[in-house]
C-alpha positions as CSV (number, residue, x, y, z in Angstrom):
1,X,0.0,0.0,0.0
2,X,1.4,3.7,-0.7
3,X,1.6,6.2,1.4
4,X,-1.5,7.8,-0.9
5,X,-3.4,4.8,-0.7
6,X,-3.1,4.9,2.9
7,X,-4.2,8.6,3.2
8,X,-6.9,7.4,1.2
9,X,-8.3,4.9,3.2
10,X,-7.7,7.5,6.2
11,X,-10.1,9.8,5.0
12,X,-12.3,7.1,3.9
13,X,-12.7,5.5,7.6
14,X,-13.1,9.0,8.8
15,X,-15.7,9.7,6.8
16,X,-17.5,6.2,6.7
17,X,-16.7,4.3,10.1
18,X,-15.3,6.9,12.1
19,X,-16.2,7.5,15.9
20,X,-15.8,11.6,15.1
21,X,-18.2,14.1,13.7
22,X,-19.3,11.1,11.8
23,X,-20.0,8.6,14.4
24,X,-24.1,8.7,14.3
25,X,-23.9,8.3,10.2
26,X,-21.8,5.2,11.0
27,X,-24.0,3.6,13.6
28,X,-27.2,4.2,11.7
29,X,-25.7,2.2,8.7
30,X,-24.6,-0.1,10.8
31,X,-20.8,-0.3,10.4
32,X,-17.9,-0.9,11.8
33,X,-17.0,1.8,13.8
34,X,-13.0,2.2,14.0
35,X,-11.6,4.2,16.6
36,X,-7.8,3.9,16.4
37,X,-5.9,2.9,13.2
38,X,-2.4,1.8,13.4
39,X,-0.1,0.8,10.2
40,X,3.6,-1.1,9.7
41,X,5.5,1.4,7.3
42,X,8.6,-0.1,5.6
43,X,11.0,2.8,4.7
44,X,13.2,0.1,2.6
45,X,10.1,0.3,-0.1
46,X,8.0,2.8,1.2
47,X,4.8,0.8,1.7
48,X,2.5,0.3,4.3
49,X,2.6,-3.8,4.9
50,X,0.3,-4.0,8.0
51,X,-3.1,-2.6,9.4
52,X,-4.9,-3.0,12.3
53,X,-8.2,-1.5,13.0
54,X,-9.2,-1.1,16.4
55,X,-12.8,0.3,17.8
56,X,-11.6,1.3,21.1
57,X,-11.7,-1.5,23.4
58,X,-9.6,-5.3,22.7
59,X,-11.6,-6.0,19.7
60,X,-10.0,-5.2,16.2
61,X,-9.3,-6.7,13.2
62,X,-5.6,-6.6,11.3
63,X,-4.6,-6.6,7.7
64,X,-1.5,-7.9,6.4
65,X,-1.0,-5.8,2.9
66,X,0.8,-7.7,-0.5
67,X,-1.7,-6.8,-2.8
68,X,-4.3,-4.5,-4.4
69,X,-6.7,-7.7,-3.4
70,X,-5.4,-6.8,0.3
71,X,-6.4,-3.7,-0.6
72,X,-10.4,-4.1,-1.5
73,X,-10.4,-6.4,1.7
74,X,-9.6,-3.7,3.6
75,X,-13.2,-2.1,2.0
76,X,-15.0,-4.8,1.9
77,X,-14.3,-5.5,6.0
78,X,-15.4,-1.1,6.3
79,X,-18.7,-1.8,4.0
80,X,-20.0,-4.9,6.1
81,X,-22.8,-4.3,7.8
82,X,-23.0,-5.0,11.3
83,X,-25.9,-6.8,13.9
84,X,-27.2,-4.1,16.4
């Protein structure tokens, strides 16, 4: 993942899953709600090879990052829909 890629999903969990400004939109669509967002940059190639999305307590869920497929996972986990 690139540094732009990252900034991207940045502003894409802030706007979709965030516990901000945002954080009503996010529960009434019933997502994910991450709270803290911590990422494995490798200066030797200047990608980001890890993610882990945490909500705020010991639940979180972390992505390790080879490919664009990694990528859209990333997404796909932020667009599922979650029980109330």
């Amino acid at each position: 993942m690139t540094p732009q890629q990252y900034c991207d999903l940045l502003l894409y969990i802030e706007e979709n899953n965030g516990w901000g400004a945002n954080m009503y939109k996010t529960i009434e669509k019933h997502r994910v709600a991450v709270k803290y967002v911590d990422a494995c940059f490798d200066s030797r190639d200047g990608r980001v090879w890890r993610i882990s999305l945490r909500n705020g307590g010991n639940e979180g869920r972390t992505f390790q990052i080879n490919s664009e497929e990694d990528i859209k996972r990333i997404y796909a986990f932020l667009d599922t829909e979650r029980s109330h």
